[in-house]
C-alpha positions as CSV (number, residue, x, y, z in Angstrom):
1,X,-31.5,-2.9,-13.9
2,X,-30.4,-5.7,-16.4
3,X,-29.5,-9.2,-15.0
4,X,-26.2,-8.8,-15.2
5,X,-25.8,-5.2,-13.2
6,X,-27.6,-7.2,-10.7
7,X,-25.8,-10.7,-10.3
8,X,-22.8,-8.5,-10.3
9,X,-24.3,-6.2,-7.4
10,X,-25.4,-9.1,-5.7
11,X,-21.8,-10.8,-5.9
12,X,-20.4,-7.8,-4.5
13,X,-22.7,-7.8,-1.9
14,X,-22.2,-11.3,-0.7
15,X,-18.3,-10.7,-0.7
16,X,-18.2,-7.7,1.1
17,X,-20.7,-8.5,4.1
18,X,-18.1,-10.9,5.5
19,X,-15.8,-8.5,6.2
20,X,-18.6,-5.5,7.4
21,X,-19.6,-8.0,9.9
22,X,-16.6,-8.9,11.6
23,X,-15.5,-5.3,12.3
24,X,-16.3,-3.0,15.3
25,X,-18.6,-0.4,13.3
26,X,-21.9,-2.1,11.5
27,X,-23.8,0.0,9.0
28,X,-27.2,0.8,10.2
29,X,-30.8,2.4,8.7
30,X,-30.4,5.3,11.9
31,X,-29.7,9.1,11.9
32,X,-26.3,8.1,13.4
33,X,-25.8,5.9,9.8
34,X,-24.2,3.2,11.8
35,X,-23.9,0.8,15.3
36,X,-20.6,-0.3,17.6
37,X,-19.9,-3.7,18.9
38,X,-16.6,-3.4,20.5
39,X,-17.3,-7.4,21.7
40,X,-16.4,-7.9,17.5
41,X,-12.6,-6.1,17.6
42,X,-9.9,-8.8,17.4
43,X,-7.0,-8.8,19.7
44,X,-3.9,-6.4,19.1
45,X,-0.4,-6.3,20.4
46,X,-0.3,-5.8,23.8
47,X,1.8,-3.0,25.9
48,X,4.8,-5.1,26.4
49,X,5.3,-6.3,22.5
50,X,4.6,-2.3,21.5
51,X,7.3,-1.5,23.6
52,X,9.1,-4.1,22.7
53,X,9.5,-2.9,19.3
54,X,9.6,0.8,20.0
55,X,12.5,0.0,22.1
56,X,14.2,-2.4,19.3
57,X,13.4,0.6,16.6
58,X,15.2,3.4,18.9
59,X,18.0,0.6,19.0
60,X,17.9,0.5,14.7
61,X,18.0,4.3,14.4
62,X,15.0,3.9,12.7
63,X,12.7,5.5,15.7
64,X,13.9,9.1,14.1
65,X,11.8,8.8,11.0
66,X,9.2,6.5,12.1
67,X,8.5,9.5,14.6
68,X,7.6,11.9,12.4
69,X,6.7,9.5,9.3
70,X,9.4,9.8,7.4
71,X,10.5,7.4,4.9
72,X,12.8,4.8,6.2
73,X,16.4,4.5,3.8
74,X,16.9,1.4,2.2
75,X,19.6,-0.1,3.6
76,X,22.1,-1.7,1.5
77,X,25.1,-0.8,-1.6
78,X,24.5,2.7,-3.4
79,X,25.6,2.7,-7.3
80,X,28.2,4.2,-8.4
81,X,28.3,7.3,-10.7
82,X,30.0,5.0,-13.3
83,X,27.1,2.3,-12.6
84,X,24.2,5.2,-13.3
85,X,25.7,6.6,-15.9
86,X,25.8,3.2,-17.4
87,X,22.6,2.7,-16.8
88,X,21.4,6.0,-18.3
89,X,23.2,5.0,-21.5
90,X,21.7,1.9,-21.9
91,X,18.2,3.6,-21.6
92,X,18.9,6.1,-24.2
93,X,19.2,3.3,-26.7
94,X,15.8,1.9,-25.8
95,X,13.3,2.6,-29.4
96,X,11.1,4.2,-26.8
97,X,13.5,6.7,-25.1
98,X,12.5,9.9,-27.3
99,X,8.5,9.1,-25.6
100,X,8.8,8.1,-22.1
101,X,11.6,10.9,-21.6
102,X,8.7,13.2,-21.9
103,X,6.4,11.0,-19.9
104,X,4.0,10.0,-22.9
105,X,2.1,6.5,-22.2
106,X,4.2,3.6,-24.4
107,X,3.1,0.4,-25.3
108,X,4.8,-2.4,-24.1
109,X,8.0,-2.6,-26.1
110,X,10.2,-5.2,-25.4
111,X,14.0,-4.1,-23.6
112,X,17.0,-4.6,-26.5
């Protein structure tokens, strides 16, 4: 192992035991692989806030997708078919249009 694999290991190391050590599961050298403190979980929402926002969601119309994980639609003003087509033009006349049509990686070319 060369010095540097190591100072980088051990970098890693001392940045990631913070955040092993403040959550409920621990690694451990056992069959199970690892120990539970449940005294080391942080404080959540409790019932009344959860509800709370449920209730505010099924007020939004939002509580239909968030239900079954749906994508939420942006809100807000849809472009027009003049605006897209616009839009579609002005990308046709980029130097790169005849490559990233077809989905080939471009270098960074600046817009006209």
């Amino acid at each position: 192992m060369t010095v540097r694999t190591f100072l980088t290991a051990l970098s890693l190391a001392a940045v990631a035991a913070p955040a092993l050590a403040s959550s409920v599961i621990h690694p451990a050298s056992t069959e199970m692989g690892y120990t539970t403190h449940p005294e080391h979980a942080q404080a959540g929402k409790s019932r009344d806030q959860v509800l709370a926002e449920m209730e505010q969601s099924k007020k939004d119309g939002l509580w239909q997708y968030h239900r079954f994980g749906a994508p939420v639609p942006v809100k807000g003003k849809a472009a027009t078919r003049d605006e897209v087509l616009a839009d579609l033009e002005r990308s046709q006349k980029h130097p790169s249009w005849s490559l990233r049509r077809v989905g080939a990686p471009v270098a960074a070319v600046p817009a006209p």
